[in-house]
N, C-alpha and C positions, 0 to 999 in steps of 0.2 A: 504494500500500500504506500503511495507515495506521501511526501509529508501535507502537500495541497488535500489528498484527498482525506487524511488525518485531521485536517485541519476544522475541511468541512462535514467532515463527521461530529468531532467533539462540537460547533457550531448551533448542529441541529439536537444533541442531545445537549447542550444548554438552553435550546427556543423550549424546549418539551420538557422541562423544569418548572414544577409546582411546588419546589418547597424551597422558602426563602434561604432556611438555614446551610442546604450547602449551595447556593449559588452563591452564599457570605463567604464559605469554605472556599470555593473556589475563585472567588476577587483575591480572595488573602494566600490564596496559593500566589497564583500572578501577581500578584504584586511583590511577593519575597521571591526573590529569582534562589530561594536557596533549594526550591526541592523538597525537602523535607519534611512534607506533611504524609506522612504514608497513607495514613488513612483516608485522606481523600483521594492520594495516587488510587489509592484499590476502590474508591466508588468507582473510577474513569475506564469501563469498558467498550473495546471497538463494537461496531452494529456491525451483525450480519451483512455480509452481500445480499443472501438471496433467504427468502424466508421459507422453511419447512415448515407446513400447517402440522404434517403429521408428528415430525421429530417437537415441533412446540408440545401438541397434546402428550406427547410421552412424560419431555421433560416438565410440563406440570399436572399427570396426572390428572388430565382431563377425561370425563367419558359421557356420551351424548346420554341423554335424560333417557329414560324407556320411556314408551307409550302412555305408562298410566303418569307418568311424573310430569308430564307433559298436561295432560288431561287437567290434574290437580292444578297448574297452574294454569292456564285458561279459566278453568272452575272458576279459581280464590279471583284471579282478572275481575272477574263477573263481564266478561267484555259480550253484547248482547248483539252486535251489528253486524250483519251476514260478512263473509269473507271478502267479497266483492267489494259492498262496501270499503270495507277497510282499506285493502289494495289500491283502489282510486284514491283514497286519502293520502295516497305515498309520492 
């Protein structure tokens, strides 16, 4: 990976930061040219090139709802308005 595209990696996962506390972490890294905050080095990981849906589900133990769990939550929804409906809503 080249350093430009390193660059604009680390870039887009600081746009996709919702919590103030380490993007404080990482002002105050950049700003001491000394390195030495480990702990924030080990938040900074590179993004995938390419995304596996499947190898995602493995690595967290995802598994599609069954039929009935499914059901249940439609139920609990109480959603009443034909499918149709719905769909054109989108």
């Amino acid at each position: 990976m080249t350093l430009e595209l390193r660059k604009y990696h680390l870039i887009k996962l600081i746009t996709n930061l919702n919590d103030e506390r380490v993007l404080t972490k990482i002002e105050q890294l950049l700003h001491s040219n000394d390195g030495q905050d480990l702990q924030l080095l080990n938040l900074i990981k590179p993004i995938k090139e390419t995304l596996d849906i499947e190898a995602l589900m493995k690595e967290q133990n995802y598994h599609h709802p069954t039929q009935a769990e499914l059901d249940e939550i439609i139920r609990d929804a109480g959603i009443e308005e034909p499918i149709e409906e719905l769909l054109e809503a989108v």
